[in-house]
KOLLODREN-158033 format. One line per field, with one value per residue: residue number from 0; y, z, x of N, C-alpha, C in turn. Coordinates in nm, 2 decimals. Each point is the difference from the previous one (the first is absolute). Example, Ala and Ser with C-alpha at 12.3 -4.5 7.8 and 13.67 -1.06 7.14 Angstrom:
<recs>
nr [0:1]
n_yy [-0.57:0.11]
n_zz [0.78:-0.07]
n_xx [1.32:-0.04]
ca_yy [0.12:0.11]
ca_zz [0.00:0.00]
ca_xx [-0.09:0.09]
c_yy [0.12:0.11]
c_zz [0.00:0.08]
c_xx [0.09:-0.08]
</recs>
This chain:
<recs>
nr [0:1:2:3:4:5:6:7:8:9:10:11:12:13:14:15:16:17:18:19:20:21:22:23:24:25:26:27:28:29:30:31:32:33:34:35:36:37:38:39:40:41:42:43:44:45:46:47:48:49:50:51:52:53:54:55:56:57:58:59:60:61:62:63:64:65:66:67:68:69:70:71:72:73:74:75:76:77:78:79:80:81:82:83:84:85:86:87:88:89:90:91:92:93:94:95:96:97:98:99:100:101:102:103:104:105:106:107:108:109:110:111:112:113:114:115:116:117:118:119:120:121:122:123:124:125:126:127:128:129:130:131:132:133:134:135:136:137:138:139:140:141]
n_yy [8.79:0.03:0.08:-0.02:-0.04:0.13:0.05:-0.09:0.03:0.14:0.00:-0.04:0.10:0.14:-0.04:0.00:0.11:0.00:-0.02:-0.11:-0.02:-0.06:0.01:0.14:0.02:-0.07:0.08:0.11:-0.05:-0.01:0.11:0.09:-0.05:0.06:0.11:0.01:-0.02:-0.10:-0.03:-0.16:-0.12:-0.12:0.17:-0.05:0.03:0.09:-0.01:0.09:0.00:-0.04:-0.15:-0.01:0.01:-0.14:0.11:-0.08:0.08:0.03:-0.10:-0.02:0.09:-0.02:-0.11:0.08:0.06:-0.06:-0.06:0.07:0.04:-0.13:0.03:0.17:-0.08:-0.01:-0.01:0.06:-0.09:0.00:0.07:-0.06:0.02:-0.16:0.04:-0.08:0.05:0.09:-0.07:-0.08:0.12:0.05:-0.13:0.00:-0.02:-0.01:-0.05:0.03:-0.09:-0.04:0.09:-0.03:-0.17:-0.06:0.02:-0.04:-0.08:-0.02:0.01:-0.11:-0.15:-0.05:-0.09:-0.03:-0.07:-0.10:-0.07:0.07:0.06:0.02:0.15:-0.01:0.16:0.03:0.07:-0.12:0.00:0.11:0.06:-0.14:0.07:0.12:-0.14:-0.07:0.11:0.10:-0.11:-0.01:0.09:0.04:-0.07:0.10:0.10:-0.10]
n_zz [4.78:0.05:-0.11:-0.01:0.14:0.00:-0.03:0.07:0.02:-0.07:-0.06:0.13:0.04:-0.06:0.06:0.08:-0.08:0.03:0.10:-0.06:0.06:0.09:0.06:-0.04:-0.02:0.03:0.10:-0.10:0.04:0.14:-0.02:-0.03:0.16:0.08:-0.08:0.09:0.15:0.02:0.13:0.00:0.08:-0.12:-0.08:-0.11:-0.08:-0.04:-0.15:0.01:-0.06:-0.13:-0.02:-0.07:0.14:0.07:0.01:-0.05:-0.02:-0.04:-0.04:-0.02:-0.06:-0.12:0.01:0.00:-0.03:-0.11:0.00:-0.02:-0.08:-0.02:0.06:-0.06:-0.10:-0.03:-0.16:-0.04:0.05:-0.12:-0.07:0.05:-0.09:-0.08:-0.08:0.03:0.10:-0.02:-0.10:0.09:0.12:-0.03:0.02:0.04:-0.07:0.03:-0.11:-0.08:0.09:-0.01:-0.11:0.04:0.08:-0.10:-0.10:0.09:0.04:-0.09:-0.06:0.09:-0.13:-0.02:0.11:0.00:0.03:-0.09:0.01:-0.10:0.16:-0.07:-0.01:0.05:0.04:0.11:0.03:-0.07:0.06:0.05:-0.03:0.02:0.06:0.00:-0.02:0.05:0.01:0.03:-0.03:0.11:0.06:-0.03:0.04:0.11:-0.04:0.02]
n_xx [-1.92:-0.11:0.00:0.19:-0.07:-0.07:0.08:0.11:-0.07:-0.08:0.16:0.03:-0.11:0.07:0.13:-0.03:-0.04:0.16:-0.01:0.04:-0.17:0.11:-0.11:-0.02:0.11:0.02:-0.12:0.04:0.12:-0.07:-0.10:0.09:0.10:-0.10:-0.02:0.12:0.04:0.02:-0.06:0.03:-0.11:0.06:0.03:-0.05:0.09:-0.17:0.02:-0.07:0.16:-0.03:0.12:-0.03:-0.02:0.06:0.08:0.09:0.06:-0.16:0.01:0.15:0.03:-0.07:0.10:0.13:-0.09:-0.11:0.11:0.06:-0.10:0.05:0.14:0.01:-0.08:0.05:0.04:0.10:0.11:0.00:0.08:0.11:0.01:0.00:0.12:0.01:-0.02:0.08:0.11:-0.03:-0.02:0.08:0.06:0.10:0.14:0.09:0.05:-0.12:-0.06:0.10:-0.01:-0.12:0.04:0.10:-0.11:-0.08:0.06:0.02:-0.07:-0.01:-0.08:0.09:-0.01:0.12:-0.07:0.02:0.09:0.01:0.07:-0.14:0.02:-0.14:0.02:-0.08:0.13:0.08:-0.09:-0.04:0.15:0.02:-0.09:0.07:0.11:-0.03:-0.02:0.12:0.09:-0.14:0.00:0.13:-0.05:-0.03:0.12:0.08]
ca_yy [-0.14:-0.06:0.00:-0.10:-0.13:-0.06:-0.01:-0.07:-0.11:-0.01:-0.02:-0.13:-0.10:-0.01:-0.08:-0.12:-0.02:-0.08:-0.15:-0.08:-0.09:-0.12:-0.07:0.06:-0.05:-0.18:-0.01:0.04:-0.05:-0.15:0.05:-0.05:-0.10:-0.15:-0.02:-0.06:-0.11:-0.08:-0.12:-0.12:-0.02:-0.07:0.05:-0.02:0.11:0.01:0.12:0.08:0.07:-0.11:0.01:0.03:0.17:0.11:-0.10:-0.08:0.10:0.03:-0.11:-0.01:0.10:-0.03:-0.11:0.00:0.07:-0.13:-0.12:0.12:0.06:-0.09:0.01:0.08:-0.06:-0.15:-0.15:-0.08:0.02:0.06:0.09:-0.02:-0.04:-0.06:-0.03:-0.16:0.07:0.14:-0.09:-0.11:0.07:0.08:-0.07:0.05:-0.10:0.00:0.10:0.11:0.08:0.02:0.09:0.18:0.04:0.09:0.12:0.05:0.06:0.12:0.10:0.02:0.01:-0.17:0.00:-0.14:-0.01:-0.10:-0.09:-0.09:0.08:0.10:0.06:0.18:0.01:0.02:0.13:0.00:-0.04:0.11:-0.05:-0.09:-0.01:0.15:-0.03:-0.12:0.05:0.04:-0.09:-0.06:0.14:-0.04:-0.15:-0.02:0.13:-0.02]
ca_zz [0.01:0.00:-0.13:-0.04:0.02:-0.07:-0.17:-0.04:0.06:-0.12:-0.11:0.04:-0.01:-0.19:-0.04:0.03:-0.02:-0.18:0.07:-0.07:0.09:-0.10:-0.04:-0.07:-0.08:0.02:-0.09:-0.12:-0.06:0.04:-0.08:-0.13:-0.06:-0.05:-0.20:-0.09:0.04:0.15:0.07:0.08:0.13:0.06:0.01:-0.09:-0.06:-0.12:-0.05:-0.02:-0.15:-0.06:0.01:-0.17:-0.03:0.06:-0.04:0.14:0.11:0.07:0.07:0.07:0.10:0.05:0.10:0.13:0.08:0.06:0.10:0.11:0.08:0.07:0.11:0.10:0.14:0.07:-0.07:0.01:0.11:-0.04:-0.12:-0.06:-0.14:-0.02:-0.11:-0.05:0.04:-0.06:-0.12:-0.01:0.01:-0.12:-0.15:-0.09:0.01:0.15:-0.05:0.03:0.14:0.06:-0.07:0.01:0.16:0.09:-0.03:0.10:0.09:-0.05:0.02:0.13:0.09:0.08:0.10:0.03:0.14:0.02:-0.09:-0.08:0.02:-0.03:0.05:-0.06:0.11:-0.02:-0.03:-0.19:-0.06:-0.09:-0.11:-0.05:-0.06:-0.13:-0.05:-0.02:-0.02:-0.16:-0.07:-0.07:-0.13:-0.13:-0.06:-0.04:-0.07:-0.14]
ca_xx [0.04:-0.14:-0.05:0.03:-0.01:-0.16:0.03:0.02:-0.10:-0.06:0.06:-0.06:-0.14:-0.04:0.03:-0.08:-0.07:0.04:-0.02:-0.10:0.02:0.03:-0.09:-0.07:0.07:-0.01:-0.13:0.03:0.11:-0.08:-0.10:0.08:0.04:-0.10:-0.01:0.13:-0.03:-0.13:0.10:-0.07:0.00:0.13:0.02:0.00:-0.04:-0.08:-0.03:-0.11:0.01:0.07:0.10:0.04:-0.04:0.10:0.16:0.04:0.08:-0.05:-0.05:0.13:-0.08:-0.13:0.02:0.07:-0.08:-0.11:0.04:0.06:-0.16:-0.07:0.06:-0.10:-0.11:0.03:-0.12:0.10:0.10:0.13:-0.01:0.10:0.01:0.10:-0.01:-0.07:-0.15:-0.10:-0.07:-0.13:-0.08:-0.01:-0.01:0.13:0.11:0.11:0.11:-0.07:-0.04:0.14:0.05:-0.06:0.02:0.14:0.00:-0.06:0.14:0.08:-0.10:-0.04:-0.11:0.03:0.15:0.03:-0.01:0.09:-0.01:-0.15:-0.16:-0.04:-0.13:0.06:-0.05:-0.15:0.01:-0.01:-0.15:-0.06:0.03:-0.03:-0.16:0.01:0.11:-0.12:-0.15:0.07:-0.03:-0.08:-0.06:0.07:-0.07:-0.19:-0.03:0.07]
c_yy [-0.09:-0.02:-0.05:-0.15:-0.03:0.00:-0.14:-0.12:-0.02:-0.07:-0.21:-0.06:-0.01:-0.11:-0.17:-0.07:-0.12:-0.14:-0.05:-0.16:-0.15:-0.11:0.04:-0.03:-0.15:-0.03:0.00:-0.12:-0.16:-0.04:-0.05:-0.14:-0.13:0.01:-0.11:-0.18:-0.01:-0.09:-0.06:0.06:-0.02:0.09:-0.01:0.10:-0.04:0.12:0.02:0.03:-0.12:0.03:0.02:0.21:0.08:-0.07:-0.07:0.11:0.05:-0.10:-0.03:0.12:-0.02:-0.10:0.03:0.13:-0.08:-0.02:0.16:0.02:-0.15:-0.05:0.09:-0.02:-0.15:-0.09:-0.08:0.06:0.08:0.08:-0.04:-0.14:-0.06:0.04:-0.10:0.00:0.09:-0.07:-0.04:0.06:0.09:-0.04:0.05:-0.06:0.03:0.11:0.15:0.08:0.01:0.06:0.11:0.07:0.12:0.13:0.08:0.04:0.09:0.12:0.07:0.00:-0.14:0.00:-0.15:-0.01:-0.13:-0.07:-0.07:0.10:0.18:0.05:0.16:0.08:0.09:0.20:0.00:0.00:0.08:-0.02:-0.13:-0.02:0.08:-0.08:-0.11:0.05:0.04:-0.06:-0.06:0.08:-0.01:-0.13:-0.01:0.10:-0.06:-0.14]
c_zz [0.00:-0.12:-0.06:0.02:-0.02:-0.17:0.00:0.07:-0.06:-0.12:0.04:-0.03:-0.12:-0.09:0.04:-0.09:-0.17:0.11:-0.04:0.11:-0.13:0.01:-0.09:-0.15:-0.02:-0.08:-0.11:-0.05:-0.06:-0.14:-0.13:-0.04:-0.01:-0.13:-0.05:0.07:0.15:0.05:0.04:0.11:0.08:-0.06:-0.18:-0.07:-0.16:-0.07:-0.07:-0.15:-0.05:0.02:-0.14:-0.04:0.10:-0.04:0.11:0.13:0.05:0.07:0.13:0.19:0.08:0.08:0.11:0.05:0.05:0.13:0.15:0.03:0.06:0.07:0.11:0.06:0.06:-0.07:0.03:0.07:-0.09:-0.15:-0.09:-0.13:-0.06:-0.21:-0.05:0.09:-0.10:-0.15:-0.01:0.03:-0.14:-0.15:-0.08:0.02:0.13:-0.09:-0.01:0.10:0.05:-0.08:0.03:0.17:-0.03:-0.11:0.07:0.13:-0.02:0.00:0.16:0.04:0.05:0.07:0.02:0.19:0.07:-0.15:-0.10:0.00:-0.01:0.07:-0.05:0.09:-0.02:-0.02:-0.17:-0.01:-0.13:-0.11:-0.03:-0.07:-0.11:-0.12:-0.07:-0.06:-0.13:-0.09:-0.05:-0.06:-0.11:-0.09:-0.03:-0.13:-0.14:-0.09]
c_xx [-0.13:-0.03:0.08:-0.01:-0.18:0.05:0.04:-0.09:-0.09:0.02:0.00:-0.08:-0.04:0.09:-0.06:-0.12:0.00:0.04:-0.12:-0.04:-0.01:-0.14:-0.09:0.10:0.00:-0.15:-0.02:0.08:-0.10:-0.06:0.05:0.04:-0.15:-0.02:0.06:0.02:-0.11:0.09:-0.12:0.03:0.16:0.13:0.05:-0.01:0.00:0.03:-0.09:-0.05:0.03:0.11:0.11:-0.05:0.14:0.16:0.05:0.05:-0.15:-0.09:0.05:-0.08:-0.12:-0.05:0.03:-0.07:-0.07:0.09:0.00:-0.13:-0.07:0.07:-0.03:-0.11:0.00:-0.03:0.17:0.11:0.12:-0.05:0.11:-0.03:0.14:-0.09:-0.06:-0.16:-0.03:-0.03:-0.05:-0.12:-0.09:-0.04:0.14:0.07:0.08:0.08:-0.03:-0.03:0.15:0.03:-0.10:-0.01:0.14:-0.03:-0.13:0.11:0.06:-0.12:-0.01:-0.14:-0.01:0.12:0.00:0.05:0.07:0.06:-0.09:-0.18:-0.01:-0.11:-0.04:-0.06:-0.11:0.03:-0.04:-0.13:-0.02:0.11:-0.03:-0.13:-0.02:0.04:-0.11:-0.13:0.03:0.01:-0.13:-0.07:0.06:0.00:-0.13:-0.03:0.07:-0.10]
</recs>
């Protein structure tokens, strides 16, 4: 009976070991996303890459991260995004950005959180960034 509960104690701690600490991951994630965009002081979000190097759906993203990682630290009180924000932000029409928000929903890397408002959540990172990087490789190679 001892040796089946050091077996399974062992089989524990060996499994523990695929617990990933979420700051050591966030680091990495951080890392990446500064290539891509920066935030002002007042919670503004820059992109990094020209904007004619990404399509509107990854711009789209790329915003409503800006806005979520400058809510995490306090540059601004909310994350949530109105279409007619994220266009003007991005430089793209309303119709557009309202046609690549409900096919990011659909995907599940955007959620609508009220009427009119979007967000996306900080678990999508890493795919959001694989997705946007992808692409600019593919543009930079063609």
């Amino acid at each position: 009976m001892t040796e089946a509960r050091s077996s399974d104690q062992e089989l524990k701690e060996k499994l523990r070991e695929l617990i990933i600490d979420e700051k050591e991951l966030s680091a990495a994630l951080i890392d990446r996303a500064k290539r891509l965009i920066r935030l002002t002081r007042d919670g503004k979000v820059i992109f990094m890459v020209p904007v004619d190097r990404i399509p509107v759906w990854g711009r789209v993203l790329l915003y409503l991260v800006g806005k979520r990682l400058a809510r995490e630290i306090g540059l601004i009180e909310t994350d949530v995004a109105t279409i007619e924000e994220i266009s003007t932000a991005i430089g793209s029409d309303y119709f557009s950005v309202a046609a690549r928000l409900n096919e990011l929903k659909n995907q599940y890397l955007v959620s609508t959180v009220e009427r009119g408002g979007y967000i996306v959540q900080l678990a999508k990172l890493q795919d959001i960034l694989e997705r946007v990087e992808k692409t600019l490789t593919q543009k930079s190679q063609s």
